[in-house]
TORKEKE-140756 format. One record per residue: residue in three letters; x, y, z of N, C-alpha, C in turn. Coordinates in steps of 0.05 Angstrom, whole numbers, padded with zeros to 5 digits. Example, Ala and Ser with C-alpha at 12.3 -4.5 7.8 and 13.67 -1.06 7.14 Angstrom:
BEGIN
+-----+--------+--------+--------+--------+--------+--------+--------+--------+--------+
!   r !    n_X !    n_Y !    n_Z !   ca_X !   ca_Y !   ca_Z !    c_X !    c_Y !    c_Z !
+-----+--------+--------+--------+--------+--------+--------+--------+--------+--------+
! ALA !  00264 ! -00114 !  00156 !  00246 ! -00090 !  00156 !  00264 ! -00066 !  00156 !
! SER !  00257 ! -00045 !  00142 !  00273 ! -00021 !  00143 !  00258 !  00001 !  00157 !
+-----+--------+--------+--------+--------+--------+--------+--------+--------+--------+
//
This chain:
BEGIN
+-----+--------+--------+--------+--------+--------+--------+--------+--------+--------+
!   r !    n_X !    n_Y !    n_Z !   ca_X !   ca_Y !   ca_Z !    c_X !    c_Y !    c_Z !
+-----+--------+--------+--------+--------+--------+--------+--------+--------+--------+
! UNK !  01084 !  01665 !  00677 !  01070 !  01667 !  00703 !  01090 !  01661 !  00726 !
! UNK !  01088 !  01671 !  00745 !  01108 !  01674 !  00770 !  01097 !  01661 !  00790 !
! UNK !  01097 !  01650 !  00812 !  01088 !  01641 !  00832 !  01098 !  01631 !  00856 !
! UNK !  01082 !  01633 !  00875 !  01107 !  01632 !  00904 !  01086 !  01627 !  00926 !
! UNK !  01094 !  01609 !  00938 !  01077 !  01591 !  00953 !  01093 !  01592 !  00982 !
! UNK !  01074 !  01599 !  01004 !  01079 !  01604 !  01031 !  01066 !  01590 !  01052 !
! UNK !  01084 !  01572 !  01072 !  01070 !  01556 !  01084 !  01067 !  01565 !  01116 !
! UNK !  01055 !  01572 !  01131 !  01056 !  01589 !  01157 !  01050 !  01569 !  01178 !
! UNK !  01066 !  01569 !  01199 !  01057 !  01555 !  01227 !  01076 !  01571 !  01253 !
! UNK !  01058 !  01584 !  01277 !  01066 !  01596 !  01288 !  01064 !  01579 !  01316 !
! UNK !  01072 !  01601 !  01334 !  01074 !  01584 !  01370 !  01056 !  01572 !  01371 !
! UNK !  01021 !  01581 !  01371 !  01001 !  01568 !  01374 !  00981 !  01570 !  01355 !
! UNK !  00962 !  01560 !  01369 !  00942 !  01564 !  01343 !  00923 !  01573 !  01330 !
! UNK !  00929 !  01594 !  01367 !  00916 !  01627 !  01360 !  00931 !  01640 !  01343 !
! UNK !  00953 !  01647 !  01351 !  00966 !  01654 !  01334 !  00965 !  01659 !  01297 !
! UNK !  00966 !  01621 !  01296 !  00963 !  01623 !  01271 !  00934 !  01634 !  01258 !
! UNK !  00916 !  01626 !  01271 !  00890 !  01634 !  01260 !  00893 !  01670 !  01261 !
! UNK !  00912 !  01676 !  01285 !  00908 !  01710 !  01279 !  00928 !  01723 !  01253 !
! UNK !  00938 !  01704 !  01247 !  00959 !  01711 !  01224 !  00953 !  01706 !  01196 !
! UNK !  00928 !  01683 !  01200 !  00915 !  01686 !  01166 !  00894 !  01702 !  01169 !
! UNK !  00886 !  01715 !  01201 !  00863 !  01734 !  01196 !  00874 !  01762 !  01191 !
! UNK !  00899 !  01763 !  01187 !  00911 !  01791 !  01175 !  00913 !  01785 !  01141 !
! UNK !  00910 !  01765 !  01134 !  00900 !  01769 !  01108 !  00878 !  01766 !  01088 !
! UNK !  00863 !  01768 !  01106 !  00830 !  01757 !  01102 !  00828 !  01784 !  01080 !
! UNK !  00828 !  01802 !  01084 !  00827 !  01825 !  01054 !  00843 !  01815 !  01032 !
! UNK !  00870 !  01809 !  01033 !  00888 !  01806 !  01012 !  00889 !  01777 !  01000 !
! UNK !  00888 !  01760 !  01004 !  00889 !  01730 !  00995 !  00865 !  01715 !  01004 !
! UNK !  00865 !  01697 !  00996 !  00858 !  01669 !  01009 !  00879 !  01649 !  01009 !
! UNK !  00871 !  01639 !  01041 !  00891 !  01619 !  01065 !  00880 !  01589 !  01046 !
! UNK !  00898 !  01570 !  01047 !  00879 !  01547 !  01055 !  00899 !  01533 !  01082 !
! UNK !  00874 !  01517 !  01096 !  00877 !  01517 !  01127 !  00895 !  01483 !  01116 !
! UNK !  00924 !  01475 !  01125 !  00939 !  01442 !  01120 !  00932 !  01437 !  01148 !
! UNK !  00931 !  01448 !  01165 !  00925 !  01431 !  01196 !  00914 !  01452 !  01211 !
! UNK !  00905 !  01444 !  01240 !  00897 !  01464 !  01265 !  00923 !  01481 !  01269 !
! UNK !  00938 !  01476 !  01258 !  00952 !  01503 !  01265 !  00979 !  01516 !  01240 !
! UNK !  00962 !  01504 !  01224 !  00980 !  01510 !  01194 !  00966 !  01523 !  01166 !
! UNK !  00966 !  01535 !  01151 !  00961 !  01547 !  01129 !  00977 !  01554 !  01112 !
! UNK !  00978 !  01558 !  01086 !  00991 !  01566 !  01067 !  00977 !  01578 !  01044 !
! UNK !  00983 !  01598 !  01028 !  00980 !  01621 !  01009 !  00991 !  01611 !  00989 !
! UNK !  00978 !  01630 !  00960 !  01003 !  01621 !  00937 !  00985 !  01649 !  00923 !
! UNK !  01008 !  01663 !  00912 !  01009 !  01680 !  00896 !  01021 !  01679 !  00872 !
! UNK !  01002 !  01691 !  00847 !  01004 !  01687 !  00824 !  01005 !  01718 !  00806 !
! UNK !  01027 !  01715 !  00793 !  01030 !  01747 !  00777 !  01045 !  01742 !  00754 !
! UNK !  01038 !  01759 !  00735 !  01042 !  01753 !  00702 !  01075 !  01763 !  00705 !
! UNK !  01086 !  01780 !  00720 !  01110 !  01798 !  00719 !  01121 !  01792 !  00749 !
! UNK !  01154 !  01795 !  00753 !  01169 !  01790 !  00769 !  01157 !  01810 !  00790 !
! UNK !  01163 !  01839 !  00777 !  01164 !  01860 !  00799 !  01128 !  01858 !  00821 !
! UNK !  01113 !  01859 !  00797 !  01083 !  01857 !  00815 !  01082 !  01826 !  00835 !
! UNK !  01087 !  01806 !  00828 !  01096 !  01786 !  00852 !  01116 !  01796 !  00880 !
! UNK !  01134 !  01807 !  00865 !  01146 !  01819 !  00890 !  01131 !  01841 !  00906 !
! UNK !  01118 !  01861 !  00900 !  01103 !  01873 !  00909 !  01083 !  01858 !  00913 !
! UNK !  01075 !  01845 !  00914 !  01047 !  01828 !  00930 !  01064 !  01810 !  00952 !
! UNK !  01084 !  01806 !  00951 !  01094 !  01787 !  00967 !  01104 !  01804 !  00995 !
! UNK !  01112 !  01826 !  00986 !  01121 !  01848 !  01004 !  01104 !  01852 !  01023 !
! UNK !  01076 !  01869 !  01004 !  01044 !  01871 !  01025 !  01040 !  01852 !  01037 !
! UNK !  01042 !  01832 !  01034 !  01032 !  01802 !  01048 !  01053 !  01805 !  01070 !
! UNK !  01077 !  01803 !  01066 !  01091 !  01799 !  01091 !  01092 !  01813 !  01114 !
! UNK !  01095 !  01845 !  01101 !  01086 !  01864 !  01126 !  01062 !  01862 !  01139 !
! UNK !  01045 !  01852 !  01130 !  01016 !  01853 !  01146 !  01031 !  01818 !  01162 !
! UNK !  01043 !  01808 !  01154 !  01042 !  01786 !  01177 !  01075 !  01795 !  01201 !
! UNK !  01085 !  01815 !  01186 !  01097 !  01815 !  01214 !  01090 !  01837 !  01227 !
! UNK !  01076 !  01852 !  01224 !  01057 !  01867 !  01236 !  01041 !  01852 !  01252 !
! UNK !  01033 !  01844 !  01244 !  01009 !  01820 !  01267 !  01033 !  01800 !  01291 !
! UNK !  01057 !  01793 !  01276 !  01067 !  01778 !  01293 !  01078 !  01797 !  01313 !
! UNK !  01091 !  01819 !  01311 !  01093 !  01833 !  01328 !  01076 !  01847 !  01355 !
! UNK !  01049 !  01852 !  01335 !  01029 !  01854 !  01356 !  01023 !  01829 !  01377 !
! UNK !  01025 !  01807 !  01369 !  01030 !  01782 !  01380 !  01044 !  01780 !  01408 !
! UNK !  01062 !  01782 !  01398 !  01091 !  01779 !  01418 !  01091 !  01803 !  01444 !
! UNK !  01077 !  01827 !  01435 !  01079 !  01843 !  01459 !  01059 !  01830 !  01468 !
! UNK !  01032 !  01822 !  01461 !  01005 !  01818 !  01490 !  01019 !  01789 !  01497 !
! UNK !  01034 !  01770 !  01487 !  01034 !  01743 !  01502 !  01058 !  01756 !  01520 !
! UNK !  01073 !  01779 !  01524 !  01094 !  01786 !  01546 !  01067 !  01801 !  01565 !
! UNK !  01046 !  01806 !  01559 !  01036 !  01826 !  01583 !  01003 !  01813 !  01594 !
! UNK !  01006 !  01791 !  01575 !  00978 !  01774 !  01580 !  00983 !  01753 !  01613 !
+-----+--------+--------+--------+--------+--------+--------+--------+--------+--------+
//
């Protein structure tokens, strides 16, 4: 079994809450503080962890990006 554990804390704490709400389909978050969370993924095989780890990431820098433009135009 493979496993890989991710701990997230961003500028604020919208933020972060908008960054485990981009994975509300794919995982479950658990919340370590008001403005922290962490993931852990589990896969019998190297390659399918890496592919889950992949999807997970792009959806959070996808979100972080969406991020970063409205706090430049907010």
């Amino acid at each position: 079994m493979w496993q890989l554990d991710l701990t997230v804390v961003s500028r604020t704490t919208e933020d972060t809450r908008a960054l485990a709400a981009c994975l509300a389909t794919d995982c479950d978050v658990t919340w370590l503080a008001e403005s922290a969370f962490s993931l852990q993924l589990e896969e019998a095989a190297c390659k399918d962890l890496r592919a889950m780890w992949n999807t997970r990431l792009r959806g959070l820098i996808a979100t972080d990006n969406v991020l970063k433009v409205f706090g430049k135009h907010s």
